[in-house]
DOKE-239914 format. One record per residue (C-alpha): residue number from 1; x, y, z. Coordinates in nm, 3 decimals. Example, Ala and Ser with C-alpha at 12.3 -4.5 7.8 and 13.67 -1.06 7.14 Angstrom:
n / X / Y / Z
1 / 1.230 / -0.450 / 0.780
2 / 1.367 / -0.106 / 0.714
END
This chain:
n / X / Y / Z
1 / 6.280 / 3.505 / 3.633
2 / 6.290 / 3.101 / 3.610
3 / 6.578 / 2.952 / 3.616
4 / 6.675 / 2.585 / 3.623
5 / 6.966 / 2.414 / 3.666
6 / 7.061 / 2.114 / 3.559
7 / 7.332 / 1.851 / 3.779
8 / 7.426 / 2.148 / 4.066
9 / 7.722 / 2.107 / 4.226
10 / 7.986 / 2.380 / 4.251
11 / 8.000 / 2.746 / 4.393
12 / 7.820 / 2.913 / 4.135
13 / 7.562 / 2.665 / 4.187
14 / 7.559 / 2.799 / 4.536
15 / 7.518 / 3.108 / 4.464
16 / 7.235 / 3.069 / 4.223
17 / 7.047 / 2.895 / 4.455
18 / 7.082 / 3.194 / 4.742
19 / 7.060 / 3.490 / 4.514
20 / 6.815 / 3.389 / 4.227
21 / 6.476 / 3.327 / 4.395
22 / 6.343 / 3.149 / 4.092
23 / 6.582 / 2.901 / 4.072
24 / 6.509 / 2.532 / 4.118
25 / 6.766 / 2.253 / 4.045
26 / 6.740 / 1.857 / 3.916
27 / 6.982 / 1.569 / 3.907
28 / 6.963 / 1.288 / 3.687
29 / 6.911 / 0.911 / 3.861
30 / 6.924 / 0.639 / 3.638
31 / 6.662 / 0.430 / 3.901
32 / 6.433 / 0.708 / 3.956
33 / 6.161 / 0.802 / 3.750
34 / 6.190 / 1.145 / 3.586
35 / 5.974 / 1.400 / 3.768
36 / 6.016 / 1.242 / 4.102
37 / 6.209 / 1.377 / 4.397
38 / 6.486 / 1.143 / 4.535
39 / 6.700 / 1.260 / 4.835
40 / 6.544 / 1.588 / 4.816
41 / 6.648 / 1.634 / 4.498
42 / 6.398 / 1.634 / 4.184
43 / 6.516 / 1.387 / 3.941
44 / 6.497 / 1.491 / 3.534
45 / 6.636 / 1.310 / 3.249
46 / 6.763 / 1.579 / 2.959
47 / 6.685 / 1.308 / 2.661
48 / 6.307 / 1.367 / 2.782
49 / 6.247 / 1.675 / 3.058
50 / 5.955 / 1.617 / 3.208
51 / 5.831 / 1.997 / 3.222
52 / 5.622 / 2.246 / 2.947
53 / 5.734 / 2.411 / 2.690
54 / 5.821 / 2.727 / 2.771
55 / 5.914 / 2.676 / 3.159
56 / 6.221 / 2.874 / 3.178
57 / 6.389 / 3.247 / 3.090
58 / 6.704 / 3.059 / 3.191
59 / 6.852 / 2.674 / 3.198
60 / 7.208 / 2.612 / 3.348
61 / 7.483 / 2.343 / 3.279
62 / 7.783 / 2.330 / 3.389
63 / 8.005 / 2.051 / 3.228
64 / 7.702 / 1.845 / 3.167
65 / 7.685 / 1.774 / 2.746
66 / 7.982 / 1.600 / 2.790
67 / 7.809 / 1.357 / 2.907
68 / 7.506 / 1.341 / 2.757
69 / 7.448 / 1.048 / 2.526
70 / 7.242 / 1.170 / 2.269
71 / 7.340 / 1.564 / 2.290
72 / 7.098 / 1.651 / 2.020
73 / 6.795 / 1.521 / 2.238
74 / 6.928 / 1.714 / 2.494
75 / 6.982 / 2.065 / 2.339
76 / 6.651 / 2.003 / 2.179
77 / 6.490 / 1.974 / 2.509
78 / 6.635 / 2.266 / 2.643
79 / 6.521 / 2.438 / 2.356
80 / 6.184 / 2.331 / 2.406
81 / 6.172 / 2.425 / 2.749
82 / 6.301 / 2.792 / 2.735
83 / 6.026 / 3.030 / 2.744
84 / 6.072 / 3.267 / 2.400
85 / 6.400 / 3.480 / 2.386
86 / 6.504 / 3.249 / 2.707
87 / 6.882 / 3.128 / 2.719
88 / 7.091 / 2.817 / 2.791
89 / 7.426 / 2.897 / 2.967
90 / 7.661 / 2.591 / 3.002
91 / 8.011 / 2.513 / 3.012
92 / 8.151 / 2.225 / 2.858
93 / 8.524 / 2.130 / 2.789
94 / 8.597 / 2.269 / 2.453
95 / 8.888 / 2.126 / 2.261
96 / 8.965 / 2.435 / 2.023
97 / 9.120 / 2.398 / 1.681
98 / 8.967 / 2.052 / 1.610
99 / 8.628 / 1.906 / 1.510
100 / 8.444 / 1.717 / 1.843
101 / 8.514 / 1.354 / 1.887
102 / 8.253 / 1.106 / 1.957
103 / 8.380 / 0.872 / 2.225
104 / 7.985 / 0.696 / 2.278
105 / 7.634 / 0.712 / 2.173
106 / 7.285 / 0.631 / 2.264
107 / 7.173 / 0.372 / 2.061
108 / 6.818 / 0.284 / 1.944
109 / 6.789 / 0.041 / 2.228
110 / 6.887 / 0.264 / 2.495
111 / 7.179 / 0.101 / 2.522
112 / 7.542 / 0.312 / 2.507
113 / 7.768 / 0.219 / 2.203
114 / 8.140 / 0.319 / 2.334
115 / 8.363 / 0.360 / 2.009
116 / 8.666 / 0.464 / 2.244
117 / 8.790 / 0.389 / 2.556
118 / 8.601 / 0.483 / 2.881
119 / 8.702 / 0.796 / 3.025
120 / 8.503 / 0.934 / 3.331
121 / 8.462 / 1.260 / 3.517
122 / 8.335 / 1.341 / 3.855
123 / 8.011 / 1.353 / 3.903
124 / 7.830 / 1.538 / 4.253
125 / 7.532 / 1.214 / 4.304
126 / 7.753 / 0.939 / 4.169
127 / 8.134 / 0.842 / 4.287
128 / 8.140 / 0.613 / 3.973
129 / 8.208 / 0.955 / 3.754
130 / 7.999 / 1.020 / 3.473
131 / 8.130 / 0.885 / 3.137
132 / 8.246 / 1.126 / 2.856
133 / 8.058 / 1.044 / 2.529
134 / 8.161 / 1.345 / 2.351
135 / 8.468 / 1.586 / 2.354
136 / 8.340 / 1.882 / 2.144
137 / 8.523 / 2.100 / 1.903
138 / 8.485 / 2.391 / 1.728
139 / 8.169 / 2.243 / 1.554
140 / 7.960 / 2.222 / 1.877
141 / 7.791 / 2.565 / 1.770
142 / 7.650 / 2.432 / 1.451
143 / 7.561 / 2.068 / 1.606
144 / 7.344 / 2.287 / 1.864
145 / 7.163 / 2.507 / 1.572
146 / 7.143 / 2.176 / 1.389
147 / 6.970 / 2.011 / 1.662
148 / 6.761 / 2.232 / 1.808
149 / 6.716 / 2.594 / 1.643
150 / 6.932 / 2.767 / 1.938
151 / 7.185 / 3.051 / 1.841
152 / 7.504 / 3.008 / 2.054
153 / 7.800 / 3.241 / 2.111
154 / 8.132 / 3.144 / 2.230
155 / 8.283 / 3.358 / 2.522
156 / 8.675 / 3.285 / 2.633
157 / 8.754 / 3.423 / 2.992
158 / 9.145 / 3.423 / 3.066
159 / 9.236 / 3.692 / 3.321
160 / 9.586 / 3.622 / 3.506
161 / 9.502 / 3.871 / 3.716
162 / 9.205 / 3.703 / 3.853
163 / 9.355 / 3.373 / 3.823
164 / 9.205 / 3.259 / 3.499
165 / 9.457 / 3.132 / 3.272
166 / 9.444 / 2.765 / 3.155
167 / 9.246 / 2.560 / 2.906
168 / 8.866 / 2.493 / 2.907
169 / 8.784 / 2.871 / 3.009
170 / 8.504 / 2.862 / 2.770
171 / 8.145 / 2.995 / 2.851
172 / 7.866 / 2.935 / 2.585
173 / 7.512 / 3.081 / 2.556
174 / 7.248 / 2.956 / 2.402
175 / 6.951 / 3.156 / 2.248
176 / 6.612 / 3.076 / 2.177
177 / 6.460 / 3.237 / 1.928
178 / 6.125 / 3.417 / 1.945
179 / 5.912 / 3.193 / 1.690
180 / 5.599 / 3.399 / 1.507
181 / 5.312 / 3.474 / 1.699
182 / 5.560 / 3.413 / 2.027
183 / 5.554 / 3.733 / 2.254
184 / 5.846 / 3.731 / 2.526
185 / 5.765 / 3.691 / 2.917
186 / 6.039 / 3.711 / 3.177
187 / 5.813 / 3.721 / 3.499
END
């Protein structure tokens, strides 16, 4: 199986990289050109990934789209890169009960237009943080279908017992479905 991950940085990135022997990894570098390697690490921009269609049974974000500018580019690049019945498993914060809120955009320039104040998150290659453009809602399922054909489930993990009680507990996966003519492929 191929699986890439997308901005790596926590335990269960860890343990994807030991246990999964297909796995390779990327960070985005604003300075670096997509494609390139840059402190051992391969460098990829999600507006415009710089593999083939079809690269991937299996892409990995964790509490990436949050900061994507221009999420639609982004899931539609995933999409395109997911092999035929491939999947797309990311966490992002999800603020349940409301509609998301757009907090900045990528503009035709390539500029960012913020329409709220900064807010910023950690981020692994950059102590700056990485700025929040969008805090998504309920309607983050139809934005991705919208934007790029994948079907996406919702799965809410709260366990006391296992000590996981508290907002944001939200795991969402991504389909891609098999187009005509397509014939799945996980090797």
């Amino acid at each position: 199986m191929k699986l890439h991950e997308l901005s790596p940085g926590s335990p269960s990135s860890d343990k994807l990289r030991r246990e999964c022997p297909g796995y390779t990894s990327s960070q985005f570098f604003p300075s670096v050109p997509p494609g390139t390697l840059h402190k051992g690490e391969r460098c990829e921009d999600l507006h415009a990934l710089t593999f083939s269609d079809a690269s991937f049974d299996l892409v990995v974000t964790q509490d990436v789209f949050e900061h994507v500018p221009a999420p639609d580019r982004g899931f539609r690049e995933i999409a395109r890169v997911l092999k035929p019945e491939g999947a797309h498993i990311f966490t992002v914060p999800l603020y349940a009960g409301r509609r998301s809120v757009v907090r900045a955009r990528l503009t035709d320039d390539g500029s960012v237009t913020r329409y709220l104040p900064d807010e910023f998150h950690g981020n692994p290659v950059d102590p700056k943080g990485s700025l929040v453009t969008t805090e998504w809602g309920d309607d983050i399922v139809d934005f991705i279908a919208e934007s790029s054909g994948l079907k996406t489930s919702i799965h809410h993990y709260k366990n006391r017992r296992l000590g996981l009680d508290g907002e944001f507990l939200y795991v969402f996966i991504s389909r891609r479905p098999m187009g005509a003519g397509e014939v799945a492929n996980f090797n």
